[in-house]
N, C-alpha and C positions, 0 to 999 in steps of 0.2 A: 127689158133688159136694163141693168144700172151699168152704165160707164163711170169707171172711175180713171182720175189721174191725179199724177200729184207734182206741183208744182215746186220749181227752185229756182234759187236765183243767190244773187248778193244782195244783202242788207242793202236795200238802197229803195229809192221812190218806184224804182223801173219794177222792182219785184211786188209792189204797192200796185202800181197801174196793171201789171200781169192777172194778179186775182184779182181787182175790181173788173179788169175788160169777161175773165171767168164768169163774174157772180152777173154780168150785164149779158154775160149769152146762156145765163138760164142755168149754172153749174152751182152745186150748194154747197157750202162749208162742208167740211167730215173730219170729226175731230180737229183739234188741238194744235195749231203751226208747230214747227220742231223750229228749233234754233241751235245752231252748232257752230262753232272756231274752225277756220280750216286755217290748222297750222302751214302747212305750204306755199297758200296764197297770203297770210297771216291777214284775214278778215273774215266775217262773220258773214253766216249763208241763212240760207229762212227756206222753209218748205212747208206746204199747203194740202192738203190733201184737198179733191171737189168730187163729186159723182152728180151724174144727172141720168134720168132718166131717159131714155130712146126705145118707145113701146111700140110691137110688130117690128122689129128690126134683128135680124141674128148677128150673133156677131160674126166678124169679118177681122180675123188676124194683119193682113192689110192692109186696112181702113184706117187712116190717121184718127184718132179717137175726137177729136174736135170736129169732126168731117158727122157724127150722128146727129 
């Protein structure tokens, strides 16, 4: 099975450290970061998409997806 998730955060290191500790438990790039303004907070957000593999495992609705 491919677990996917996709990461957010604010432009900052903390959202830097989030996908490196990802790519350190085994999760691989998928596609292209997004980047967008959020006017409201009036700062810039980042998002990640990762999928990793979890083979002989079914899915489980819920099962925290970082828990495969």
């Amino acid at each position: 099975m491919l677990i996917y998730r996709f990461l957010t955060g604010v432009d900052d290191s903390a959202f830097c450290h989030k996908v490196t500790k990802a790519l350190s438990e085994g999760w691989i790039l998928h596609g292209s970061p997004s980047y967008a303004y959020d006017a409201g907070q009036q700062r810039m957000m980042c998002g990640q998409a990762v999928v990793r593999e979890a083979p002989d495992q079914p899915y489980d609705p819920d099962k925290k997806l970082v828990d495969y």
